[in-house]
N, C-alpha and C positions, 0 to 999 in steps of 0.2 A: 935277181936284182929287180927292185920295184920299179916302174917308171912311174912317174907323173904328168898327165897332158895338159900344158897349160894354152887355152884358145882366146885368140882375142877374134869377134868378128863384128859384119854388119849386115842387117837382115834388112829387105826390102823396104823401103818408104811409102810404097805406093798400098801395095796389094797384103791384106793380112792374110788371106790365105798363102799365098809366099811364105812369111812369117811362118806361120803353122808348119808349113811344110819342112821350112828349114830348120825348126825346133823337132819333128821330128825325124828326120834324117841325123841329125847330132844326136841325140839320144838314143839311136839306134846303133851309130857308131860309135858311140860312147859306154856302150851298158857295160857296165863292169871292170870299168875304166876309176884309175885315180884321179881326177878332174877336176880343172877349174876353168870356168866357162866363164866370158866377159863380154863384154862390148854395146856397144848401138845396137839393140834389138828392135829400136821404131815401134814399139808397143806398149799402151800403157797396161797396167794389171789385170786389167778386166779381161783383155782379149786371150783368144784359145792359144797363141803361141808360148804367150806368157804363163799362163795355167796350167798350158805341159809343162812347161820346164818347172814351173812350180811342184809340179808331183812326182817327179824323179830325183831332182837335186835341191838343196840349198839354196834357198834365196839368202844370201847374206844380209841385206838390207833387214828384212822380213823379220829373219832371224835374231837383230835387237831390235828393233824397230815397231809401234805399232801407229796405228792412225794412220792418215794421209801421207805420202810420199812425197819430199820436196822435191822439185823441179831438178832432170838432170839438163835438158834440153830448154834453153833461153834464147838462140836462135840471134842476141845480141839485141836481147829487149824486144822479144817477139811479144804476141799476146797471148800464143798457144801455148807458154811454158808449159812442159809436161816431164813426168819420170819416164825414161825410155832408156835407161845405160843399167847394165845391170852387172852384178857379182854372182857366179852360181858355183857350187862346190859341190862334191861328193859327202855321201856319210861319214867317211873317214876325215872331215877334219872338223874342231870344233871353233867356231865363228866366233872372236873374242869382243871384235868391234868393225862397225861398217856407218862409212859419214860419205856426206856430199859435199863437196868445198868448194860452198855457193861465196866464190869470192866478188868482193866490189867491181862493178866499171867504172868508167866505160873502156878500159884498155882488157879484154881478157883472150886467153890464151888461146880459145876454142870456142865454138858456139853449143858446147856442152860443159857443161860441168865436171871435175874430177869425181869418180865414186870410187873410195877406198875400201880394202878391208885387212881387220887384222884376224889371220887364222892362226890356227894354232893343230900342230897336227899330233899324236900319241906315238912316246920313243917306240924307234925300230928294233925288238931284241933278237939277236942272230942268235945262233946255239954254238954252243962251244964245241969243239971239234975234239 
């Protein structure tokens, strides 16, 4: 029976080494895992937390996505909006679409933004007995 792990988390604000650390600590617990990685990672792409997880799994964004990254983090009209929420996936699934739903204020749900993805995964064939 296959399992699937699906993780939502949130990694340090302050310290990117944290960051780092806790991208690799998941990817260690993770290797060879069917996964789908999410959450407030507090990094924008540039940094080495981000960059690991970029060379192990799917960045769904990435993955349709090219140019600058829109803002997942507004903070409720901050001025540091930055992309810091992220969708990450294993090789086994293939990323059909991934959006940020930078909705209107000033009423919003969260001081981040929703970041969706549509995956899509290859059927499971059992053997006949």
């Amino acid at each position: 029976q296959e399992m699937l792990r699906v993780l939502n988390t949130h990694f340090d604000h302050q310290l990117p080494e944290a960051r780092r650390l806790s991208a690799a600590l998941l990817l260690e617990r993770l290797a060879g895992e069917r996964v789908i990685l999410m959450g407030d990672l507090n990094g924008t792409e540039d940094e080495a937390a981000i960059q690991l997880l970029n060379s192990a799994l799917t960045n769904c964004y990435r993955q349709v996505h090219q140019g600058p990254a829109p803002p997942t983090y507004h903070g409720y009209g901050a001025l540091d909006a930055c992309h810091i929420d992220y969708i990450y996936v294993d090789s086994s699934f293939e990323v059909a679409g991934c959006t940020v739903h930078q909705e209107p204020g000033p009423d919003f749900a969260s001081d981040h933004f929703a970041v969706e993805a549509d995956l899509r995964l290859p059927p499971i064939i059992l053997p006949l007995n």
